[in-house]
C-alpha positions as CSV (number, residue, x, y, z in Angstrom):
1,X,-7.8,3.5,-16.8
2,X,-5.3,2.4,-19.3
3,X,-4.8,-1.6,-18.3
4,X,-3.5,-3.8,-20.7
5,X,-2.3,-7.6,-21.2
6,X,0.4,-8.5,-23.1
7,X,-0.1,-12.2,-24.5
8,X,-1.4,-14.1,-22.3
9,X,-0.5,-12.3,-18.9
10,X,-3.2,-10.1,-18.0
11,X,-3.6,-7.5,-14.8
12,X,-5.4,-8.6,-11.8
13,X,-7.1,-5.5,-10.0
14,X,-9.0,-6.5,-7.0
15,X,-12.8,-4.5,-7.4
16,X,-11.8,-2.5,-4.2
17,X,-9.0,-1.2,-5.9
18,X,-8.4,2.1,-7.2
19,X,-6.3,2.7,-10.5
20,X,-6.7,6.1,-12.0
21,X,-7.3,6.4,-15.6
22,X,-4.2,8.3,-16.3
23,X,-2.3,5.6,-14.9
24,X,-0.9,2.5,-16.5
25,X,-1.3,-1.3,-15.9
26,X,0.5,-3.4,-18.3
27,X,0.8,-8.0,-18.0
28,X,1.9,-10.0,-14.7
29,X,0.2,-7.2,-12.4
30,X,-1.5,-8.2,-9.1
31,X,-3.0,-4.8,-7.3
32,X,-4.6,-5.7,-3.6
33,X,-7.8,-4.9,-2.1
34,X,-7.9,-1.5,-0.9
35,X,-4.5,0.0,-2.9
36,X,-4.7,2.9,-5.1
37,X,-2.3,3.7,-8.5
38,X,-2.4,7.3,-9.3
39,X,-2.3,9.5,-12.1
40,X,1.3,8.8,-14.2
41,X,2.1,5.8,-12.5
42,X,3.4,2.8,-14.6
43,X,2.8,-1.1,-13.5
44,X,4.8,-2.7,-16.1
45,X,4.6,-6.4,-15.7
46,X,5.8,-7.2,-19.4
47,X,9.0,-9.7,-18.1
48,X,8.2,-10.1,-14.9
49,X,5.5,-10.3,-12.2
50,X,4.5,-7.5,-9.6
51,X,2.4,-7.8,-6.7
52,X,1.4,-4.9,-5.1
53,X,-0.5,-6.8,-1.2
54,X,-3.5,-4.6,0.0
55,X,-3.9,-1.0,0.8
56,X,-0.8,0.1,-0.4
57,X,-0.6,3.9,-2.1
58,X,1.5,3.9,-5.9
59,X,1.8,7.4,-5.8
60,X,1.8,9.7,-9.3
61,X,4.4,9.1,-11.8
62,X,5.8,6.2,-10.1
63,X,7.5,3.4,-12.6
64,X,7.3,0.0,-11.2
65,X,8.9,-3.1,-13.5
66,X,10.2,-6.3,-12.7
67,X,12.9,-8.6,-14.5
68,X,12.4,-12.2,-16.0
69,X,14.3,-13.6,-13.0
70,X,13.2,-10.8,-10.0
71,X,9.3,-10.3,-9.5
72,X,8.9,-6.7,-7.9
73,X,6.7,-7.6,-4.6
74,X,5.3,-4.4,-2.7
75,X,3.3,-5.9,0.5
76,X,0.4,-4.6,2.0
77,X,0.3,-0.9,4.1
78,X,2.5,0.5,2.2
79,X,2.7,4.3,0.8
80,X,5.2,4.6,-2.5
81,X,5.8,7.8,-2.8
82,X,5.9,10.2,-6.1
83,X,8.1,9.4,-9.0
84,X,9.3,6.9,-7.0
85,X,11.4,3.3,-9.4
86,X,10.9,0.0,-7.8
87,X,12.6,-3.0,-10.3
88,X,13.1,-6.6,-9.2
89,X,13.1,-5.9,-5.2
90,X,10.3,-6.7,-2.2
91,X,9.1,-3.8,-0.3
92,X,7.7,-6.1,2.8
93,X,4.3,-4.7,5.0
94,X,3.8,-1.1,6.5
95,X,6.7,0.6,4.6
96,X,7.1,3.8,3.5
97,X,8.9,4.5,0.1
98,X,9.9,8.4,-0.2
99,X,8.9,10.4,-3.3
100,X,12.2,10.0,-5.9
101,X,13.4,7.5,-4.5
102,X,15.2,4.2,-6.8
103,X,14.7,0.2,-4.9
104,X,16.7,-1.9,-7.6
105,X,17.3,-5.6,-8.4
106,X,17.5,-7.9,-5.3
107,X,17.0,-5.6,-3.0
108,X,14.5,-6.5,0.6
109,X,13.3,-4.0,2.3
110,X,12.0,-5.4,5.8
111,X,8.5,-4.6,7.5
112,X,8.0,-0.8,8.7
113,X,11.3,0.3,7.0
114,X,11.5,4.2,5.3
115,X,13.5,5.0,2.6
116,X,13.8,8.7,2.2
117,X,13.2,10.6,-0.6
118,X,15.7,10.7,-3.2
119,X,17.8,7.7,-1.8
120,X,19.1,4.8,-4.0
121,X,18.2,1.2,-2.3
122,X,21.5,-0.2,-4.7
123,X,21.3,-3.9,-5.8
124,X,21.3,-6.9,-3.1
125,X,20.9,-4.3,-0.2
126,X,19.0,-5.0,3.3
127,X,17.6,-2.3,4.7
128,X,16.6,-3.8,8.1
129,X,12.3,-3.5,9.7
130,X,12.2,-0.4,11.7
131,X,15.2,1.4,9.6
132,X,15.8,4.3,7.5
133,X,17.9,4.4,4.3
134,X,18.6,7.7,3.3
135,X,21.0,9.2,0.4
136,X,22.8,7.9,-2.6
137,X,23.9,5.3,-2.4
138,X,21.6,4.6,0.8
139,X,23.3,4.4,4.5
140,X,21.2,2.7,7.2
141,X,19.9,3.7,10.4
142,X,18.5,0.9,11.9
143,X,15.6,0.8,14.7
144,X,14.9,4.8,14.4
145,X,11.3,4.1,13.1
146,X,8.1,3.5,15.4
147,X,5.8,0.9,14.7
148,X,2.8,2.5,12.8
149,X,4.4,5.7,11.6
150,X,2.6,5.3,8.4
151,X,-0.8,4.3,9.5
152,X,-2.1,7.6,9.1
153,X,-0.7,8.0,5.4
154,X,-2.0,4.8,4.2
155,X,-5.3,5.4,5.8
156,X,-5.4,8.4,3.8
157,X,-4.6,6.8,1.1
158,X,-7.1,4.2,1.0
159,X,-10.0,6.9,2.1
160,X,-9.0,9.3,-1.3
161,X,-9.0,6.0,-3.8
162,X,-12.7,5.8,-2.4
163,X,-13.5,9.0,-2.7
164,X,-12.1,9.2,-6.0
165,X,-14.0,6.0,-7.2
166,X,-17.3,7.9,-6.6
167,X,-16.5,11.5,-7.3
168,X,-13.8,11.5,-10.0
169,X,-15.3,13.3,-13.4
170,X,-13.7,14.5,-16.7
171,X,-14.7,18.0,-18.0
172,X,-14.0,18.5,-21.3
C-alpha cells in the first residue's frame, strides 16, 4: 500500500484495517478498526486532518482531502461509494455516500443520511439523519430512510477487507 507522511504528520491505520496497495494514504490520516480503502482511492491529509471512525468502506477511486481550517471527519458504518470527493465536511455514523457523488467545505451530514449518486452536498449544507440528498445542487428529503438500511453494505464491506487481507496476491 502506498502510505506516506509528509513532515511530521504521519497516517494512523488501525491493524484491522484494510488499505489496498493501489490505494493512497498521505499525512493527518486516522483509518478505524474494521474500514477498508480500495484500489484508486486517495486519503490526502497534507493541510488538514481526516478521520475516517470504524468500519466504514472508501470505495475505489474516491479522493478524500481536507483544508487547513476544515478536517474531513467520516464516522464509523459508513459505505463511501466510488469516485466519490469528500473535502472539509463530517459524514456522521451509518451513512451512505453514493458513488460520484461531491460533500464540500462545511458541510454535516447527520447519522443514517444517503446522498445519492452524483449529487453535490454544496458548502455549509445540512442534510438532516434519516434524509436523502439527491441532484445538483442537492435537494432534501428528510425522514425517507430506515434505520439500518446500510447494515448489510457495510457488513459486506468489512467481510471483503478481510478476505482481501488473507487472499489478495499479485501475479506478475
Amino acid at each position: 500500500m502506498a502510505v506516506y507522511a509528509i513532515g511530521d504528520a504521519v497516517p494512523e491505520i488501525h491493524p484491522e484495517a484494510y488499505i489496498h496497495p493501489d490505494a493512497t494514504v498521505i499525512g493527518q490520516v486516522s483509518v478505524g478498526a474494521g474500514s477498508t480503502v480500495w484500489p484508486g482511492a486517495v486519503l490526502r491529509g497534507d493541510y488538514g486532518t481526516i478521520t475516517v471512525g470504524d468500519r466504514t468502506s472508501i470505495q475505489d477511486g474516491t479522493v478524500v482531502h481536507a483544508t487547513e481550517t476544515l478536517p474531513t471527519v467520516i464516522g464509523s458504518d459508513c459505505v463511501i461509494g466510488h469516485i466519490a470527493h469528500l473535502e472539509g465536511c463530517v459524514v456522521e455514523d451509518g451513512c451512505l455516500i453514493g458513488s460520484g457523488s461531491v460533500v464540500l467545505h462545511k458541510a454535516v451530514v447527520r447519522s443514517g443520511a444517503l446522498v445519492g449518486a452524483g449529487a453535490v452536498v454544496g458548502n455549509n449544507v445540512e442534510v438532516p439523519a434519516r434524509a436523502m440528498a439527491l441532484g445538483v445542487p442537492a435537494k432534501i428529503r428528510e425522514g425517507v430512510v430506515a434505520a439500518g438500511s446500510f447494515d448489510d453494505a457495510v457488513a459486506r464491506y468489512v467481510a471483503n477487507g478481510a478476505r482481501y487481507r488473507t487472499q489478495l496476491r499479485r501475479l506478475d
